[in-house]
C-alpha positions as CSV (number, residue, x, y, z in Angstrom):
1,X,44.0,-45.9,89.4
2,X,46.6,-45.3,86.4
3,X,49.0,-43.4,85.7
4,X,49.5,-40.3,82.8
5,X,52.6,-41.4,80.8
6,X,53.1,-37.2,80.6
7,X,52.3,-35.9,83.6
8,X,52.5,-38.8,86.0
9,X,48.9,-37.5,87.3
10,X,46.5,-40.7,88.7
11,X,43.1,-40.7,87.0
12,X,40.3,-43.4,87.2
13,X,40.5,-46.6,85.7
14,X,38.2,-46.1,82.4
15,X,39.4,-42.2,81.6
16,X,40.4,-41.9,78.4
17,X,42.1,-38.5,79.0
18,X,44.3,-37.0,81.4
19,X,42.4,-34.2,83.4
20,X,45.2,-32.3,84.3
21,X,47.2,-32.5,80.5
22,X,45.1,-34.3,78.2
23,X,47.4,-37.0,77.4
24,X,45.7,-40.1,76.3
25,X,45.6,-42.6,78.6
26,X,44.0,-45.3,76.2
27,X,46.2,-47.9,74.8
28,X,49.3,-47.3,76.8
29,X,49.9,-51.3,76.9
30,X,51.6,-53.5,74.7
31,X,48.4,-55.4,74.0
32,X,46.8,-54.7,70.5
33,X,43.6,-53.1,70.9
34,X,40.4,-54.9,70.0
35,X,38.9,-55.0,66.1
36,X,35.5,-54.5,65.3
37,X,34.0,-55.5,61.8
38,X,31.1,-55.0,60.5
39,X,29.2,-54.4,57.0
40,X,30.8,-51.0,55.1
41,X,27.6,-51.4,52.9
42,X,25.9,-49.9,56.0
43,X,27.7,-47.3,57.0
44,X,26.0,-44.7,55.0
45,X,22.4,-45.8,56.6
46,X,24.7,-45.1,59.9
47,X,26.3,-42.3,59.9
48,X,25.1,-39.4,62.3
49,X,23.0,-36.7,61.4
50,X,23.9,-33.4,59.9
51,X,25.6,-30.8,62.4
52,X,22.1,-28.9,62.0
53,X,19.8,-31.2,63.8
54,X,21.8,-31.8,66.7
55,X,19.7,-32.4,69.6
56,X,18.6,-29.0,71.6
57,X,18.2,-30.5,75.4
58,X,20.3,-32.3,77.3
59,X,17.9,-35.2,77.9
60,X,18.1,-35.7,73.8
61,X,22.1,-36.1,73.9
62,X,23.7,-39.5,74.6
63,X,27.0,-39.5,77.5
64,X,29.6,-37.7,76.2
65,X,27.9,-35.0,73.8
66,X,28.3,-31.4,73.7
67,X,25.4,-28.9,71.8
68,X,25.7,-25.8,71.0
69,X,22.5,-24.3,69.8
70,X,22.9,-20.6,67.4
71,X,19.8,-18.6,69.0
72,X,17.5,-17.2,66.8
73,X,18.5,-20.1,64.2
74,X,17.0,-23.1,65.9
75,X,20.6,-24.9,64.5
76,X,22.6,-26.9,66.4
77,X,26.7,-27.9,66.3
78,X,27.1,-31.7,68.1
79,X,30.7,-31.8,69.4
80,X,31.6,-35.2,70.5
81,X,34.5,-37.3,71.3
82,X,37.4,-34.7,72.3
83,X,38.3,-33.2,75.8
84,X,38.6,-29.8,74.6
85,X,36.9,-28.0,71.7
86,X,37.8,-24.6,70.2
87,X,34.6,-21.8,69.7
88,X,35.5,-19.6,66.7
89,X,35.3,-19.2,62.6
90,X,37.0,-20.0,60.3
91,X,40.7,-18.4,59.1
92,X,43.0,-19.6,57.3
93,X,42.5,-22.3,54.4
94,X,43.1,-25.5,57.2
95,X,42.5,-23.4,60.3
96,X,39.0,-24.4,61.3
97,X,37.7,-24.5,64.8
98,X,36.0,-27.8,66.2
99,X,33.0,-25.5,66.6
100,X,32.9,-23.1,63.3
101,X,30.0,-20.1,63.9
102,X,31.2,-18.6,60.5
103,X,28.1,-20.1,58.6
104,X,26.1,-17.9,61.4
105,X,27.3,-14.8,60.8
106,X,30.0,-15.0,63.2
107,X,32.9,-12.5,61.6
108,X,30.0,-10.0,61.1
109,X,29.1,-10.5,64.9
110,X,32.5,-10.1,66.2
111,X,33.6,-13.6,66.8
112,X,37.4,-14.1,66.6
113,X,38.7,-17.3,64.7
114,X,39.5,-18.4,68.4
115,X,37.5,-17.1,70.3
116,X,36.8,-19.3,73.4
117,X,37.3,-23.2,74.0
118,X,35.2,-25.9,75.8
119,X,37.3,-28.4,78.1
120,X,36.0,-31.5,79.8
121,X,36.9,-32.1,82.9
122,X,36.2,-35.4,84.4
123,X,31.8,-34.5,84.6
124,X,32.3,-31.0,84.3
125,X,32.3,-28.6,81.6
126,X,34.7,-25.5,81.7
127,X,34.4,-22.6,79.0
128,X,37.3,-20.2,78.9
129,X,38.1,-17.1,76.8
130,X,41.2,-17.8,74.7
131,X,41.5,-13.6,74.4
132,X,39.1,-12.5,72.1
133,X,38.9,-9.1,70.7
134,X,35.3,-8.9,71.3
135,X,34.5,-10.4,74.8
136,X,32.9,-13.7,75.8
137,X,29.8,-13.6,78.5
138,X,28.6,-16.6,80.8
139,X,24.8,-15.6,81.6
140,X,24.7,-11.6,81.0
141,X,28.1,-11.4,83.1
142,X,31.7,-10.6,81.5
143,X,34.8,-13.6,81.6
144,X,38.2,-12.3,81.8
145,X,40.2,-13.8,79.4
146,X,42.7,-17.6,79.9
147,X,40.2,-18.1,83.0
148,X,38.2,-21.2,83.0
149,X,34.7,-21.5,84.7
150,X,32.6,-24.2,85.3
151,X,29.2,-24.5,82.9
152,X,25.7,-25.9,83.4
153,X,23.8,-27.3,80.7
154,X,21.3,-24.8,79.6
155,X,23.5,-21.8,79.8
156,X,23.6,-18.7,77.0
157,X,26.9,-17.5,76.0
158,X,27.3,-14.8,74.0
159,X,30.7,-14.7,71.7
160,X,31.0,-11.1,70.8
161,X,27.3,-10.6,69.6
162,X,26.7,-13.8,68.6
163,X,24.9,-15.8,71.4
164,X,24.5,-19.4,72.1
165,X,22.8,-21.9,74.5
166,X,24.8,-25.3,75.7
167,X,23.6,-28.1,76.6
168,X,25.6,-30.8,77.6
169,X,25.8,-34.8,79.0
170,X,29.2,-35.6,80.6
């Protein structure tokens, strides 16, 4: 077990992130972490696909990945890498969600800029309505707002009119 330097809560050896604060929990030591190198020329041959053709089913994304398919667009947002994400559009110049729905329509659909958030949670996957003017549904059914509930991969959310399938693989 180790320790969260911020909230003293004991997670697994191997987390990355605290589950009760999100602190990192990586590199707490003294020791220097380890260096990779490898060919730059490559890196454009490597680097990951285009938002858009993110994988649609969970069996198509790698531990760790998060899609958000647009319905009725057969596009695709890939989160990755975070343990919480924030659903919304775009606002101000530098205020841009991890998951932006403005290029589907979203401000016409009556998304707000933050509208919901994603949080992982050890191999869970909560959603929770940050407040929105416009309402966030789980599955046809109403959440009330600040209150996190668990997801399933496969689920349809629908951000003010805007809706959405999720599929994850924690």
């Amino acid at each position: 077990m180790i320790t969260c330097p911020a909230c003293r809560n004991q997670e697994y050896e191997g987390e990355l992130f605290c589950a009760n604060c999100g602190a990192r929990l990586w590199g707490l030591t003294n020791e220097p972490l380890p260096t990779i190198t490898f060919d730059t020329s490559r890196l454009r041959e490597m680097a990951s696909p285009p938002a858009t053709t993110a994988p649609a089913a969970r069996q198509d994304l790698k531990p760790g990945q998060i899609s958000i398919t647009v319905s009725g667009t057969g596009q695709a947002l890939l989160l990755e890498g975070r343990p919480e994400y924030t659903i919304g559009r775009e606002g101000a110049a530098n205020d841009v969600p991890e998951a932006n729905l403005g290029p589907y329509g979203a401000r016409d659909k009556g998304v707000s800029r933050r509208h919901a958030s994603l949080r992982v949670d050890r191999r869970q996957l909560l959603l929770i309505d940050l407040g929105s003017s416009n309402g966030t549904w789980l599955n046809g059914t109403q959440l009330s707002a600040n209150e996190p509930i668990r997801l399933e991969s496969g689920d349809e959310l629908r951000l003010g009119k805007l809706v959405v399938k999720v599929y994850f693989n924690l």
